[in-house]
Backbone as CSV, one residue per row, in Angstrom:
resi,resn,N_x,N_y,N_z,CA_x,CA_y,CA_z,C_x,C_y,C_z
1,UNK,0.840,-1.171,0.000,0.000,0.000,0.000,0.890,1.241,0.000
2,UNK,0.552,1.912,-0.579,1.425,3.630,-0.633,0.438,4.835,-0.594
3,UNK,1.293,5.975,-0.321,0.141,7.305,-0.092,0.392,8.356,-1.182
4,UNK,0.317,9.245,-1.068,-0.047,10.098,-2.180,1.559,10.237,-2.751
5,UNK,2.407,10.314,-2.045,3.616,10.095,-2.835,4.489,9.036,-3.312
6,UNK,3.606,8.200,-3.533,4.040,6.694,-3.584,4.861,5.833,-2.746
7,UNK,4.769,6.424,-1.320,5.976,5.745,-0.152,5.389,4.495,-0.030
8,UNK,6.274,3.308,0.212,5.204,2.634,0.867,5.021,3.052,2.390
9,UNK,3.987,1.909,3.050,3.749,2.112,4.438,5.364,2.049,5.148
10,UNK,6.179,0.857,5.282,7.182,0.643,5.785,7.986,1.957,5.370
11,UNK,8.147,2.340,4.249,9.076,4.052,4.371,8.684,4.750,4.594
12,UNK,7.059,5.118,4.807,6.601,6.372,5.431,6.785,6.594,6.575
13,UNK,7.170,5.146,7.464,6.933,5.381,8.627,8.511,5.227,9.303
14,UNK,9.214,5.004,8.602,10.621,4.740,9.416,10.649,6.374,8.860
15,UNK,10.603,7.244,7.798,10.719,8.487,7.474,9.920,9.275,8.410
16,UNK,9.147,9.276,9.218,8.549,9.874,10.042,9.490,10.400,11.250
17,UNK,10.572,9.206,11.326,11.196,9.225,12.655,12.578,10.350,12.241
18,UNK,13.180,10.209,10.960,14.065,10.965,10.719,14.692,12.360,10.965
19,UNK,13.324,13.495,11.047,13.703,14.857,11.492,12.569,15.092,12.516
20,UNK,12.682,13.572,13.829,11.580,13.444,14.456,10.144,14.562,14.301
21,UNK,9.845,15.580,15.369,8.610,16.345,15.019,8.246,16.321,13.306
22,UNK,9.058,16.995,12.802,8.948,17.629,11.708,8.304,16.786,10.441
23,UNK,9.108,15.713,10.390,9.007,14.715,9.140,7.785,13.923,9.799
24,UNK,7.187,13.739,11.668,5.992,13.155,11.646,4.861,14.019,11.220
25,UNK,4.954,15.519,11.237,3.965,16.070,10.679,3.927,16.105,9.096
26,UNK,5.090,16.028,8.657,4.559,15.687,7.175,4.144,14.469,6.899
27,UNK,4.191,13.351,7.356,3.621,12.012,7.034,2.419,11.944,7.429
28,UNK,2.091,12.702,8.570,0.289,12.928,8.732,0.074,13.822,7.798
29,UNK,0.615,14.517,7.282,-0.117,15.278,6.006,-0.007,15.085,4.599
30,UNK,0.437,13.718,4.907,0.266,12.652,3.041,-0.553,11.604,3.439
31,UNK,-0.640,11.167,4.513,-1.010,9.458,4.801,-1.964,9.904,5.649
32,UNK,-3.645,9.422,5.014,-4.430,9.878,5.848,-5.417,8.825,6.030
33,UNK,-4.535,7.586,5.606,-5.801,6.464,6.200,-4.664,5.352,6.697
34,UNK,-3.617,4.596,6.837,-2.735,3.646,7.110,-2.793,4.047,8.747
35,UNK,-3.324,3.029,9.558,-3.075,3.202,11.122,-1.756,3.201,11.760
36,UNK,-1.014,2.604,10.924,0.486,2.197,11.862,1.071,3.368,11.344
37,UNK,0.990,3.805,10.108,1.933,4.822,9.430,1.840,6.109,10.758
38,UNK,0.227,6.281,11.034,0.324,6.951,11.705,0.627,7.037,12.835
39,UNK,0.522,6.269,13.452,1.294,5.509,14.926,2.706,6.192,14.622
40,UNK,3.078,5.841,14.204,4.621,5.950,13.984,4.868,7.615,13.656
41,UNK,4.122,8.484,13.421,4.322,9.324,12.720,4.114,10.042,14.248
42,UNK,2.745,9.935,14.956,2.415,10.632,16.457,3.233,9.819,17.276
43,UNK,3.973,8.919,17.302,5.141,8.850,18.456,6.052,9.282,17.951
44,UNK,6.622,9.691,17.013,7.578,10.775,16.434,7.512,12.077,16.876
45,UNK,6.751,12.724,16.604,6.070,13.772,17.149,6.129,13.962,18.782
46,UNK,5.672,13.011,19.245,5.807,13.312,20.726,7.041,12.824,21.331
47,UNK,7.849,11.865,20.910,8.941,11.861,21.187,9.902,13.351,21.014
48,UNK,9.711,13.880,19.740,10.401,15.099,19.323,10.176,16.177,20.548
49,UNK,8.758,16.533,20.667,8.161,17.354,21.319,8.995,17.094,23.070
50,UNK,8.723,15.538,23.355,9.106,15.564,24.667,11.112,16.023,25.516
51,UNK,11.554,15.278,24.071,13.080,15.650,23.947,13.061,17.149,24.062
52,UNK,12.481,18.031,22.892,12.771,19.377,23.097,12.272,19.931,24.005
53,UNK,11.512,19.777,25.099,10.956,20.426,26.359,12.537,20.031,27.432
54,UNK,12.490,19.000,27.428,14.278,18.102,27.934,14.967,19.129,27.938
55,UNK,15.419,19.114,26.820,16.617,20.059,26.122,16.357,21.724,26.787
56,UNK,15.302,22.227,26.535,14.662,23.745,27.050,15.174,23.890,28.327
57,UNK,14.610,22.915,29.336,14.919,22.896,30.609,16.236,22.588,30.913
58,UNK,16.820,21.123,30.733,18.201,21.471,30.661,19.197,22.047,30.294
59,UNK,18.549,22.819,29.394,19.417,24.433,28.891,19.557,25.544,29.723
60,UNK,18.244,25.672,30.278,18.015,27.053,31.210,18.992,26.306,32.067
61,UNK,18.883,25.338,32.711,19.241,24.877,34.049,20.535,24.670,34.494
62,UNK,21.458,24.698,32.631,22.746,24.329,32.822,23.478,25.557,32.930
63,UNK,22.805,26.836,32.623,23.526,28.277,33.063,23.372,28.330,34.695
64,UNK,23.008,27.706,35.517,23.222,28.200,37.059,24.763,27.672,37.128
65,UNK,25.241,28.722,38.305,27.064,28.483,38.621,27.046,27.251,39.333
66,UNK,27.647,26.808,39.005,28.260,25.372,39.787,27.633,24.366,39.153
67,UNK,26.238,24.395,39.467,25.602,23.159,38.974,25.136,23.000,37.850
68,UNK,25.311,23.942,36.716,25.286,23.979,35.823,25.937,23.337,34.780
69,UNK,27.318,22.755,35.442,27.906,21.357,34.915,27.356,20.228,34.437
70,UNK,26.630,20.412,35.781,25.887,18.703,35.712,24.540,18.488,34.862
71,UNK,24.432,20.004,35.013,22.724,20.178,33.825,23.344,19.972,32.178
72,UNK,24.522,20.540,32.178,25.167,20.072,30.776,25.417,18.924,30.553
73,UNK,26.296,17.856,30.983,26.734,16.662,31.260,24.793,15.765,31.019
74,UNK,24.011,16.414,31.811,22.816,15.618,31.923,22.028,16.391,30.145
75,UNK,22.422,17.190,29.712,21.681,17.891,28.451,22.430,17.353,27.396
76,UNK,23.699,16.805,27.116,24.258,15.773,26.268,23.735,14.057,26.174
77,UNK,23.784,14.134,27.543,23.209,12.841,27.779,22.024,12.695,27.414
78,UNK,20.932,13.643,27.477,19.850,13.216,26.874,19.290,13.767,25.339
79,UNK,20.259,13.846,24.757,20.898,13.925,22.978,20.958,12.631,22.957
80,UNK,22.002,12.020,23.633,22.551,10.620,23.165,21.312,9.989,23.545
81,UNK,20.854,10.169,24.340,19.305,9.189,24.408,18.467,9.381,23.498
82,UNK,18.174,10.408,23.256,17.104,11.027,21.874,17.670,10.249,20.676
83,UNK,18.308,10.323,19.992,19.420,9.991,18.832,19.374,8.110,19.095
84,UNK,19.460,7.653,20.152,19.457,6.443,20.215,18.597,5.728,20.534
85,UNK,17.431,6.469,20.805,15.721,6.361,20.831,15.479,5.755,19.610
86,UNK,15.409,7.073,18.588,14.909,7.412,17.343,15.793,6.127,16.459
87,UNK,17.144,6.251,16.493,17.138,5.015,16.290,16.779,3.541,16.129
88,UNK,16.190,3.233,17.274,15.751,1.816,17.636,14.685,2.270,16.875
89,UNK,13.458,2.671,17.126,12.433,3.372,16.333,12.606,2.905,15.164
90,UNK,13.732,3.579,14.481,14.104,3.060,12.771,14.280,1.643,12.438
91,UNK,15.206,1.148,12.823,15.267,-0.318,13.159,14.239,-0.799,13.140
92,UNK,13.482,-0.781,14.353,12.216,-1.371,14.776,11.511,-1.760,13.523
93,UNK,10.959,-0.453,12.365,10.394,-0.337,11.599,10.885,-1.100,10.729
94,UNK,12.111,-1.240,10.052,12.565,-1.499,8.953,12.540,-2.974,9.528
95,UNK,12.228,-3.784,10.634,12.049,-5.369,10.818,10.839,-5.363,10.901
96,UNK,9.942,-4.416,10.108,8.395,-4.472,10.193,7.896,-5.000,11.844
97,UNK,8.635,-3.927,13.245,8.463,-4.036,14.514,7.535,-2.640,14.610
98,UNK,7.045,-2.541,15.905,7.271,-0.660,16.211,7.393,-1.065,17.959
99,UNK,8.839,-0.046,18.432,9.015,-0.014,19.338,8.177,0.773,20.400
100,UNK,7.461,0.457,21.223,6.628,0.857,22.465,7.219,2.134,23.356
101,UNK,7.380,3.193,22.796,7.744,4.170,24.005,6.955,4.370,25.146
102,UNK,6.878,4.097,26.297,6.027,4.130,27.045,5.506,5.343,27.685
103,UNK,4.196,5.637,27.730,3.130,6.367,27.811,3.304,7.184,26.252
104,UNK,4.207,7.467,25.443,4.171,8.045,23.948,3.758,7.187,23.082
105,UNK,3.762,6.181,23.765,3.377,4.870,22.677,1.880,5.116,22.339
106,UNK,0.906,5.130,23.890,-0.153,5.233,23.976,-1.094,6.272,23.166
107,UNK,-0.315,7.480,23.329,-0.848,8.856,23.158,-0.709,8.917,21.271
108,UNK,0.312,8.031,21.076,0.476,7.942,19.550,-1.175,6.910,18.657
109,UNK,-1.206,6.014,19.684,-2.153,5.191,19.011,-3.488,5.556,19.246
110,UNK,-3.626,6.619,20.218,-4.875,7.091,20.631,-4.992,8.484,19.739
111,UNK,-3.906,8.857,19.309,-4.150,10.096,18.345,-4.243,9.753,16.761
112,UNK,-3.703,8.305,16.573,-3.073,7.975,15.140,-4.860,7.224,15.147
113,UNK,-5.992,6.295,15.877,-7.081,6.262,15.634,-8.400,7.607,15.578
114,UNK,-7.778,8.613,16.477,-8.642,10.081,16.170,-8.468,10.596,15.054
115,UNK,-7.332,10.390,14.211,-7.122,11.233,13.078,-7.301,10.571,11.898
116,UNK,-7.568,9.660,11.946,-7.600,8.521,10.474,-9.012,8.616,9.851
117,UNK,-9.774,8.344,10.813,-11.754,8.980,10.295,-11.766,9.907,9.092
């Protein structure tokens, strides 16, 4: 099955994960009936979303004196987690899997059945 740009399902949806937020909102705005595509596309999205709130806060947090080390040290670290998230994610997909982020998992499949109607 493919969507308006001839992806199939399996590349729409590992492409979703690629410029996380960004590339899941364009795959909800080609693919408007495939359930998993969209799954994959709203845990992209909220993965993106939840990393960059991460990042916001551990940004502000890493300018205080002293402890501001450790907000850096902890704001790299959760890059390398993001990056190695999104990863597995890809993977996942391309073994025709989808990895379970937990509670994003949920919010993906409860948004990816609201939006498909």
């Amino acid at each position: 099955m493919s969507n308006e740009l001839g992806l199939s399902n399996k590349n729409a949806s590992w492409i979703a994960y690629i410029f996380s937020f960004v590339s899941g909102i364009f795959i909800l705005a080609i693919d408007k009936g495939d359930k998993t595509v969209r799954t994959h596309a709203w845990q992209s999205i909220f993965l993106g979303i939840a990393f960059t709130v991460l990042f916001v806060v551990l940004g502000i947090l890493s300018l205080i004196p002293f402890l501001g080390v450790l907000f850096s040290i902890l704001l790299w670290i959760g890059g390398l987690v993001w990056f190695l998230v999104t990863l597995f994610c890809i993977i996942n997909v391309i073994n025709g899997e989808i990895f379970k982020i937990p509670v994003i998992y949920d919010m993906a499949v409860k948004n990816a059945e609201g939006t498909s109607k």
